[in-house]
C-alpha positions in Angstrom: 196.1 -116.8 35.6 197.5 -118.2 32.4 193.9 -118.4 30.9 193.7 -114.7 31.4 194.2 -112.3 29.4 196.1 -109.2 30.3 195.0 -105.3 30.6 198.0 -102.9 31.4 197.6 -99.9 33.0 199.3 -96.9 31.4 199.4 -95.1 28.3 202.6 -93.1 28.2 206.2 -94.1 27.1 206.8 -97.0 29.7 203.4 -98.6 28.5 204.0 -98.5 24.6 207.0 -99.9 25.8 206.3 -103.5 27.8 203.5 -103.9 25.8 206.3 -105.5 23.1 207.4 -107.3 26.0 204.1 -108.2 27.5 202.7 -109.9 23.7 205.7 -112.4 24.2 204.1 -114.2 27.2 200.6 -112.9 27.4 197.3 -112.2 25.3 197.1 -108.5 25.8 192.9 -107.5 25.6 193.4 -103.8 26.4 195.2 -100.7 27.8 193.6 -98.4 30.4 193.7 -95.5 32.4 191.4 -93.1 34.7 189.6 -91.7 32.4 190.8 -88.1 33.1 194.2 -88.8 31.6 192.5 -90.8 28.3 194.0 -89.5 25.0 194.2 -92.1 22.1 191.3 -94.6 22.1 193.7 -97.0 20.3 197.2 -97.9 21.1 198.6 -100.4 18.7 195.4 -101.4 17.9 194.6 -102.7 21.3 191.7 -100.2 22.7 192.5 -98.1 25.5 189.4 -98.6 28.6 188.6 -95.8 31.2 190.0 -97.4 34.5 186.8 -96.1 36.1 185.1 -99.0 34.9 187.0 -101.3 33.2 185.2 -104.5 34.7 181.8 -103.7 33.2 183.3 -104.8 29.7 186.8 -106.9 30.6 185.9 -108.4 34.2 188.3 -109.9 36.5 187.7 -113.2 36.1 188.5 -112.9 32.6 191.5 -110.9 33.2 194.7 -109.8 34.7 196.4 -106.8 35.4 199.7 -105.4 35.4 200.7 -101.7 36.3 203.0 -100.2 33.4 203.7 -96.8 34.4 206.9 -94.7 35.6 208.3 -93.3 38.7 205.4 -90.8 39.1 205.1 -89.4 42.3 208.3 -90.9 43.8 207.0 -94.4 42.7 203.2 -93.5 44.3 201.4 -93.7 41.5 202.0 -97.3 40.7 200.9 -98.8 44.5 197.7 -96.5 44.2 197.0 -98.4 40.7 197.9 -101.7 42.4 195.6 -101.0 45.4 192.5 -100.1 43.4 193.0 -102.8 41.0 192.8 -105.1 43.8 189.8 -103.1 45.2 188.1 -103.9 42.2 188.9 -107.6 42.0 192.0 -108.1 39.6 194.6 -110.9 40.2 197.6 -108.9 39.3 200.3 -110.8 36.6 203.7 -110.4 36.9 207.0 -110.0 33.6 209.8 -111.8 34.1 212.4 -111.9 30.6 213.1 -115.1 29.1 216.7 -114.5 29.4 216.4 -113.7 33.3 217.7 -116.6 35.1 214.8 -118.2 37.8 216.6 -119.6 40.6 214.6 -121.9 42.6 215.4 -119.7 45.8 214.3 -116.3 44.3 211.0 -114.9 44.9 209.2 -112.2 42.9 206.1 -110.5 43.8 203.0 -109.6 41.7 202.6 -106.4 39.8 206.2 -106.9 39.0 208.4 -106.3 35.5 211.5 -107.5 34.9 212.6 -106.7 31.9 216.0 -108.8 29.7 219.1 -110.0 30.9 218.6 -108.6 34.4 220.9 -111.2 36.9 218.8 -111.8 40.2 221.1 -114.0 42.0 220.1 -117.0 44.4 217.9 -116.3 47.3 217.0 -112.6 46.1 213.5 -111.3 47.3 212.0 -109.0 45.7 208.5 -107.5 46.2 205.6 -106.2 44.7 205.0 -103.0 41.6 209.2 -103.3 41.1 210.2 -102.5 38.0 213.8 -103.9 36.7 215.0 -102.6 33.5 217.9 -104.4 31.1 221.0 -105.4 32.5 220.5 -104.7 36.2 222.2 -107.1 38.8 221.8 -108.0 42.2 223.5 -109.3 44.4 222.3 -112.5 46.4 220.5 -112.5 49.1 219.3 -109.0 48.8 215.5 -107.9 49.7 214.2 -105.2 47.3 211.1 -103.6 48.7 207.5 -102.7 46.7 207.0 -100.2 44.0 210.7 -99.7 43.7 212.0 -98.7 40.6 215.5 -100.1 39.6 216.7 -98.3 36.4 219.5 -100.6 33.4 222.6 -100.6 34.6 222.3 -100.6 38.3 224.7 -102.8 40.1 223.4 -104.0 44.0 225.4 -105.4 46.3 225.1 -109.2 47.6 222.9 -108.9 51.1 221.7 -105.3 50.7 218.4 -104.3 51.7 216.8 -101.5 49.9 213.0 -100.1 51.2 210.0 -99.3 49.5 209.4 -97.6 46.8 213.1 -96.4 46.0 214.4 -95.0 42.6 217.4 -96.2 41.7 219.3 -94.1 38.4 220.8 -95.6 35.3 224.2 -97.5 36.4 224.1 -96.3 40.3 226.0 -98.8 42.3 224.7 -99.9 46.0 227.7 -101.7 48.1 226.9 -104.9 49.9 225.6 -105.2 53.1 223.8 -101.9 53.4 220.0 -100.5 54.4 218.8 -98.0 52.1 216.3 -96.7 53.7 212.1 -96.0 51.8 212.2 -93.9 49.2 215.2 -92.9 48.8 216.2 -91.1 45.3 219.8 -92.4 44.2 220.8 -90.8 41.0 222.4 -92.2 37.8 226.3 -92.9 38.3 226.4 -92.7 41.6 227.9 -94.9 44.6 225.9 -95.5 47.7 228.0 -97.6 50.2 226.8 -96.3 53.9 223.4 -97.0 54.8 220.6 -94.2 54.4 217.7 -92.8 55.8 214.0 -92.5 54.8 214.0 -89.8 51.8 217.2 -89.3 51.1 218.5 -88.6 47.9 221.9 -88.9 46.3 223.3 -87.6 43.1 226.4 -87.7 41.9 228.2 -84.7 39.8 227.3 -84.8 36.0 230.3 -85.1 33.2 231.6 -81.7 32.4 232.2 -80.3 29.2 236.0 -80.5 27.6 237.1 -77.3 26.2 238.0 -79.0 23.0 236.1 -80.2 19.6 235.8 -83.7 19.7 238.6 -84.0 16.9 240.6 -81.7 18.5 240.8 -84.0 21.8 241.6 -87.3 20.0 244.5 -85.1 18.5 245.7 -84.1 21.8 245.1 -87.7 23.8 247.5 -88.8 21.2 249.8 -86.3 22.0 250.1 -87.1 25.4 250.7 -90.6 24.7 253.4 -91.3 23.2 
């Protein structure tokens, strides 16, 4: 696959985005999508192909794939993508940050992006159409499922098991040893430590405004201080 180059899938936010992370490993040829949801022709110069039939002009034995789009459809979308692509003959490439430490005794499946300074610690798995974002960590020995989406921030617990297709918030904390059950919603900020269920979701309560201007409470912290 390293003489390939690379089409991504997507042309929204999350796209735009890897593609400054995708040009640091790979050749990228091209974006696409189906062609009911094709807006710009160009994005960053690179031209952006109907996925209806991308392989008459950018075939698979010329190129990879790699899905770049978000938690659509409770992570839905992307394994669709993943399953057509494959349908139509794509290998499928995978993104894993320089800075992310590969341990001999972690395994990554395809379709997958890993964005910086993400820790995956020593005999980790984790499947296929994940998406890590900055600064996640987990724990060893844990088994993240496909298609799940794993937001900066989060920390995971050493031996924890999390199903398909999950959505994990920015900085939500899963304890060790525990089965969180396929797609389950856990929001940012928030502690999962019990095992869960099949579709569950967890939120934690949002900060609350303080009845004070923000000079007005440094004033009175300092007050209470001293």
């Amino acid at each position: 696959m390293e003489n390939k180059k690379l089409i991504i899938y997507g042309n929204g936010q999350m796209a735009r985005m890897f593609l400054e992370f995708a040009r640091l490993e790979y050749e990228v040829a091209a974006f696409t999508v189906d062609r009911s949801v094709l807006t710009d022709p160009f994005i960053e110069g690179l031209p952006v192909i109907p996925f209806d039939d991308i392989e008459t002009g950018y075939p698979p034995a010329d190129h990879c794939l790699i899905i770049a789009v978000g938690y659509r459809e409770m992570n839905d979308l992307r394994v669709r993508k993943y399953q057509e692509g494959l349908a139509k003959g794509y290998a499928f490439a995978s993104y894993v940050h320089a800075s992310v430490v590969r341990h001999a005794s972690v395994s990554v499946g395809e379709n997958t992006i890993i964005l910086d300074h993400a820790a995956i610690h020593p005999y980790t798995q984790i499947g296929n159409s994940v998406f890590i974002a900055s600064n996640a960590s987990i724990g060893h020995g844990c088994r993240i499922g496909d298609a799940c989406w794993i937001n900066s921030g989060v920390a995971i617990g050493g031996e924890t098991v999390i199903g398909d297709a999950c959505f994990l918030g920015i900085n939500a904390t899963l304890g060790d040893n525990i089965r969180v059950g396929r797609q389950c919603f856990v929001g940012a900020n928030t502690l999962v430590t019990r095992n869960t269920l099949a579709d569950e979701v967890y939120v934690s309560a949002s900060g609350e405004r303080f009845p004070l201007s923000s000079q007005a409470f440094l004033q009175f912290i300092a007050r209470s201080t001293r």
